[in-house]
MDAnalysis code that builds the backbone (N, CA, C; Angstrom):
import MDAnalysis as mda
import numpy as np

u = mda.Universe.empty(309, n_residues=103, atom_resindex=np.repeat(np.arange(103), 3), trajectory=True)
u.add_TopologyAttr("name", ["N", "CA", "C"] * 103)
u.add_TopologyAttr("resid", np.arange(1, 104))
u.add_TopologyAttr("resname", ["UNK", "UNK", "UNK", "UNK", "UNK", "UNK", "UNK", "UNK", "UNK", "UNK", "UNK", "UNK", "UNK", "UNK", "UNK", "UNK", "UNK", "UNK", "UNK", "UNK", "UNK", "UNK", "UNK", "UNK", "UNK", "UNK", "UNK", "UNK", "UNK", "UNK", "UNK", "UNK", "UNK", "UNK", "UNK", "UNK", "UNK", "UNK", "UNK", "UNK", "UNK", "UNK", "UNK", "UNK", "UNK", "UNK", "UNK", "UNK", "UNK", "UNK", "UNK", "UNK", "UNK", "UNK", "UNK", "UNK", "UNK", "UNK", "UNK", "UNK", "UNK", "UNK", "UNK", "UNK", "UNK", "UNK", "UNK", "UNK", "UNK", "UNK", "UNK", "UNK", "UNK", "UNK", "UNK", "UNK", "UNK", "UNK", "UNK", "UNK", "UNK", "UNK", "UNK", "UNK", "UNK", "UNK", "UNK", "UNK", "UNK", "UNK", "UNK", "UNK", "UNK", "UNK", "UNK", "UNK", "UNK", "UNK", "UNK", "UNK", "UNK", "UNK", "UNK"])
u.atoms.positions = np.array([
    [22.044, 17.681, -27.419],
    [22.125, 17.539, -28.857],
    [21.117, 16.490, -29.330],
    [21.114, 16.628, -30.679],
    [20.262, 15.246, -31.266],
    [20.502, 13.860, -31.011],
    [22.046, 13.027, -31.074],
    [22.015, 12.269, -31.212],
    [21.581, 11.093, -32.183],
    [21.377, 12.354, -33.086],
    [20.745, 10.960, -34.773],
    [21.865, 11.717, -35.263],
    [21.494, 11.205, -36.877],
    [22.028, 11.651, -37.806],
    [21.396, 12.669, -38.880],
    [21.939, 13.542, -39.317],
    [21.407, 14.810, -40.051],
    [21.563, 14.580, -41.692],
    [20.842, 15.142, -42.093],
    [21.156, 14.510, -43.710],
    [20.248, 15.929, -44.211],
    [20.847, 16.258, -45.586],
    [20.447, 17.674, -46.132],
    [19.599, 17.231, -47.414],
    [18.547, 18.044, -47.761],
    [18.015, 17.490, -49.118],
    [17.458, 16.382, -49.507],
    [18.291, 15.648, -49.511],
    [17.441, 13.741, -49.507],
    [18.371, 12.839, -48.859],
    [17.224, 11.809, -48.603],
    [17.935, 10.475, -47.729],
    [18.749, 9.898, -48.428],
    [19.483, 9.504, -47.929],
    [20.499, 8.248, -48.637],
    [19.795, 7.028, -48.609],
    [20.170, 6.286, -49.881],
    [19.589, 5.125, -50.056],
    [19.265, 3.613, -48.753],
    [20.708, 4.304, -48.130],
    [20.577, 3.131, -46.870],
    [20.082, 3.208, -45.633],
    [18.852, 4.388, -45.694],
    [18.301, 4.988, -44.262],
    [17.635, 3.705, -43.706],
    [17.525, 2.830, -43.958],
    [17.046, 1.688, -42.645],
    [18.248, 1.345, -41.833],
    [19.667, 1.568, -42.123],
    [20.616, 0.989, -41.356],
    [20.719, 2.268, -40.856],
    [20.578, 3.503, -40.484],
    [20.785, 4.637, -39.670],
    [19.940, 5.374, -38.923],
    [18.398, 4.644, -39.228],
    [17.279, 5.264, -38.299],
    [17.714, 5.631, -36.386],
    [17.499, 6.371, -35.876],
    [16.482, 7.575, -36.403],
    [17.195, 8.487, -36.945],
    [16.772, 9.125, -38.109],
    [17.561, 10.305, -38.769],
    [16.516, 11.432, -39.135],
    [17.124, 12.890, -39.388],
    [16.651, 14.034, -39.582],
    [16.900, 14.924, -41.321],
    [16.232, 14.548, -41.670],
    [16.610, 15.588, -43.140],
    [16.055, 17.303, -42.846],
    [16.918, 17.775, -43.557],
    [16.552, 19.067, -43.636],
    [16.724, 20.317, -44.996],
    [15.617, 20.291, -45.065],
    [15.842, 21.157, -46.907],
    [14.781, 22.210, -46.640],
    [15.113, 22.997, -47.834],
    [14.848, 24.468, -47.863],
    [13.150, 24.084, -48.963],
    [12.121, 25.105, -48.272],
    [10.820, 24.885, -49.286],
    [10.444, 26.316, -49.435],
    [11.152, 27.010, -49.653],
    [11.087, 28.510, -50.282],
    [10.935, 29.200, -49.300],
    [9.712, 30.552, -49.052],
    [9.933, 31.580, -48.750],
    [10.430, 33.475, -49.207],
    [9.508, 34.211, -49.103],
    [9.577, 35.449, -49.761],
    [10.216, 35.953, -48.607],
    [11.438, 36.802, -48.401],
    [11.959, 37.615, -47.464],
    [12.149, 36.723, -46.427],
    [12.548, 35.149, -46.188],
    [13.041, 34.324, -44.810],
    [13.094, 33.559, -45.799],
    [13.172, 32.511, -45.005],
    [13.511, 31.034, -45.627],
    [12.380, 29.662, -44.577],
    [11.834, 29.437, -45.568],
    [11.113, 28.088, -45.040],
    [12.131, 26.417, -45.114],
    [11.817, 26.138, -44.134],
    [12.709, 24.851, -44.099],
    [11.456, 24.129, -43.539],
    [12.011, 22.299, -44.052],
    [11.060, 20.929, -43.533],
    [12.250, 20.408, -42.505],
    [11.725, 20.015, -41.784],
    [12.338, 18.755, -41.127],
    [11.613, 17.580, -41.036],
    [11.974, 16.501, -41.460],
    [11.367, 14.902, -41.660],
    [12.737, 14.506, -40.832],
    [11.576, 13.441, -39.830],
    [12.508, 12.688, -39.029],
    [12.062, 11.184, -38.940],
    [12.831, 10.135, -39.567],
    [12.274, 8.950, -39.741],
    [12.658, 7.998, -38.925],
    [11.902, 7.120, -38.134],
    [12.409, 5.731, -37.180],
    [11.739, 4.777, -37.342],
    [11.941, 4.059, -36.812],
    [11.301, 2.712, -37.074],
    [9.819, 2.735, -36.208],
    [9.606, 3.768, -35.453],
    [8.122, 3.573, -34.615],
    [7.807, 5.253, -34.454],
    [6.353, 5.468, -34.553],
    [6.455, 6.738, -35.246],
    [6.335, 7.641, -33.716],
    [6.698, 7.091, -32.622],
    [6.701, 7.812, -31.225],
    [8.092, 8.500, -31.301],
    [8.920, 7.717, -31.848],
    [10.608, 8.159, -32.129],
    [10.996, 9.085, -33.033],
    [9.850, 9.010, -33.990],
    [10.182, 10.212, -35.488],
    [9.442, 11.408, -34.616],
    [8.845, 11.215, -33.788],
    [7.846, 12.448, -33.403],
    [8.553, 13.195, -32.622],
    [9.578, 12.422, -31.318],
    [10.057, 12.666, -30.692],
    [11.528, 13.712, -31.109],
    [11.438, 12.798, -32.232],
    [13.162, 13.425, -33.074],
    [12.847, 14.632, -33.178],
    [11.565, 14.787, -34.141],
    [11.325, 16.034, -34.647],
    [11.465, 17.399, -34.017],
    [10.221, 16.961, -32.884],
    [10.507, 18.367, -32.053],
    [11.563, 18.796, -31.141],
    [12.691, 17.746, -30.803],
    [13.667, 17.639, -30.439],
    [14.690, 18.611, -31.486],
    [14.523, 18.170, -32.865],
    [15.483, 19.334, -33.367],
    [14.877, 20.280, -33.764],
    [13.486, 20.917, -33.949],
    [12.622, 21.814, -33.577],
    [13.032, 22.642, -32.721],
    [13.466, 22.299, -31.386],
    [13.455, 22.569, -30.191],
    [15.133, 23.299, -30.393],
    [15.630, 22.296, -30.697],
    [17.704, 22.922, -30.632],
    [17.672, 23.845, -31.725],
    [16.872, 24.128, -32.764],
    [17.280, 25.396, -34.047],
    [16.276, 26.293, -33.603],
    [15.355, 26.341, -32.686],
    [14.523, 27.411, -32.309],
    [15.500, 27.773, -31.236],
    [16.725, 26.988, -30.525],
    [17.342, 27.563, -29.255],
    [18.244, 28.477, -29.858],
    [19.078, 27.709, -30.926],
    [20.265, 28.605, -31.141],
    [20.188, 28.921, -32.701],
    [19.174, 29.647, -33.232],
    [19.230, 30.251, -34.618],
    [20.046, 31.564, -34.485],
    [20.443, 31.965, -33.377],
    [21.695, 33.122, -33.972],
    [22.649, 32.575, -33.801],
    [23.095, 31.740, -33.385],
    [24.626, 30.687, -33.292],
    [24.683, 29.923, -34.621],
    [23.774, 29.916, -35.916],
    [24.235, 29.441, -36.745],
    [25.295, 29.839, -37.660],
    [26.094, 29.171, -37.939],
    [27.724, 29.570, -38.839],
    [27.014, 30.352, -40.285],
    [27.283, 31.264, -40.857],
    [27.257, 31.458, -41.901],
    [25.828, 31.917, -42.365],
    [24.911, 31.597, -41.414],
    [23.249, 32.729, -41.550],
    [23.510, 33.539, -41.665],
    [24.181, 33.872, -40.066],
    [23.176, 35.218, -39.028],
    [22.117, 35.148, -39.045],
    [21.609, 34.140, -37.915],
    [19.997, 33.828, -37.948],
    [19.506, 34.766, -36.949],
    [18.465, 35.470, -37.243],
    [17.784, 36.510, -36.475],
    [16.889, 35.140, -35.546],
    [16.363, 34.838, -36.090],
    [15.155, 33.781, -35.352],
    [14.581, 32.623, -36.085],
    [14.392, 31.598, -35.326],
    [13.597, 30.232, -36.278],
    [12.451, 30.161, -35.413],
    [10.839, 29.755, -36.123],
    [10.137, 29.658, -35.219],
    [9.237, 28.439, -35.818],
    [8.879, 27.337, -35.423],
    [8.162, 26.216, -36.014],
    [6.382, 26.866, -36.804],
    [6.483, 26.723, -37.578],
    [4.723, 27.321, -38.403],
    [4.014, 26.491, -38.181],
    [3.768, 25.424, -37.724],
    [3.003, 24.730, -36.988],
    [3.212, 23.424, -36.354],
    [2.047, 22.491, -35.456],
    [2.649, 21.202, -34.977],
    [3.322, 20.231, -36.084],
    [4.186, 19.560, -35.333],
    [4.635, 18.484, -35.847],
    [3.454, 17.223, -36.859],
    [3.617, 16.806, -38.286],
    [2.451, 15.872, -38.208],
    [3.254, 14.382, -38.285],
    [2.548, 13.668, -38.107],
    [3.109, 11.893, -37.769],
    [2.286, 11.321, -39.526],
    [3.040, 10.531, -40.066],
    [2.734, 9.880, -41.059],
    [3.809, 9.023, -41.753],
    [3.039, 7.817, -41.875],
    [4.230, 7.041, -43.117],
    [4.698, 7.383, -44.030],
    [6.265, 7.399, -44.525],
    [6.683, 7.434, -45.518],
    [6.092, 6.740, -46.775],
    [5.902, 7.031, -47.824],
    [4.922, 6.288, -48.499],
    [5.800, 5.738, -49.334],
    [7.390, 6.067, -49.827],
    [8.026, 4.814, -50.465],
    [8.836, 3.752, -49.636],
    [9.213, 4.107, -48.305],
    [9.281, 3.073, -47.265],
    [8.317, 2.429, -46.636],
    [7.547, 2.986, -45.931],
    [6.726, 2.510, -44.904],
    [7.038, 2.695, -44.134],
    [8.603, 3.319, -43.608],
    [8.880, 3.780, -41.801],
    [8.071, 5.257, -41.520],
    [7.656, 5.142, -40.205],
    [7.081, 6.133, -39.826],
    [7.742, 7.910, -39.801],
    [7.527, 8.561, -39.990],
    [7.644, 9.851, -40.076],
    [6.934, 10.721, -39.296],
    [7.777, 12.106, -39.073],
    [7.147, 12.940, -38.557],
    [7.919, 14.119, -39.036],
    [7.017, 15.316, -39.511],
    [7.623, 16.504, -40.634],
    [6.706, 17.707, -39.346],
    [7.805, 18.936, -40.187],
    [7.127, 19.910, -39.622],
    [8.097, 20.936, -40.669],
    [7.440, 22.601, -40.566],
    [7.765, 23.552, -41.186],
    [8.292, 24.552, -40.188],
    [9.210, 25.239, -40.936],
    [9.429, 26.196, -39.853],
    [10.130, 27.747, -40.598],
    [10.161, 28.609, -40.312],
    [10.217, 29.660, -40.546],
    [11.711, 30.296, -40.260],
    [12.569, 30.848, -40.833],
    [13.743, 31.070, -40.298],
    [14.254, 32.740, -40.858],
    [14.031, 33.521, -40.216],
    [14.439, 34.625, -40.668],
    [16.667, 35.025, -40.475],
    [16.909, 35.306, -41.368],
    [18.325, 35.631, -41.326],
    [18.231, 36.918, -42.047],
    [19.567, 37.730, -41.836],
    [19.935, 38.914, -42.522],
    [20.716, 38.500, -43.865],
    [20.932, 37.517, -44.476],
    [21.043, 37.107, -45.786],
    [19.332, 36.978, -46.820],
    [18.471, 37.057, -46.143],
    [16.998, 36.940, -46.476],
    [16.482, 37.838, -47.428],
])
C-alpha cells in the first residue's frame, strides 16, 4: 500500500503536518476520465517516489475499484518533479488515463 495519506481535489490547509501526501482529482477527458496525482514531501526524492508508487497500485488494481468498473488505468506520461509554487515543498505530478464502463 501507500502508506501516506490520500486527499481528493485539494489539500487541506495543514499539509506540512501530514507530508508525504497524495491528492487526486479528475482533469477531464472525452470517453475516459483523466486524473492528476500530486504527491508532496518535504524532499522532492519522496514526492517522486510517492508518485509512482501510487501510479504503480491504480495501474495494478483499476478493476478492483468500488463503484468504477475500471476497465484499465494507464499513466500518459513520466512523472515530473517541481515545487509547489504557493508552498515551496517539493512535488511530483503525473497524468493518467483511466478508462471505466461509466465513461
Amino acid at each position: 500500500m501507500l502508506d501516506v495519506k490520500v486527499f481528493g481535489n485539494t489539500w487541506p490547509t495543514n499539509i506540512n503536518n501530514i507530508l508525504p501526501g497524495v491528492l487526486v482529482r479528475t482533469t477531464g477527458g472525452n470517453d475516459y476520465t483523466r486524473i492528476q496525482l500530486v504527491a508532496r514531501a518535504n524532499d522532492d526524492i519522496t514526492a517522486t517516489q510517492t508518485v509512482i508508487k501510487a501510479m504503480n497500485l491504480l495501474e495494478k488494481n483499476a478493476a478492483y475499484i468500488t463503484g468504477l468498473r475500471g476497465v484499465w488505468i494507464e499513466r500518459e506520461a513520466n512523472p515530473v518533479s517541481t515545487p509547489d509554487v504557493d508552498t515551496g515543498k517539493p512535488e511530483a505530478w503525473c497524468f493518467m488515463r483511466m478508462e471505466h464502463l461509466e465513461a
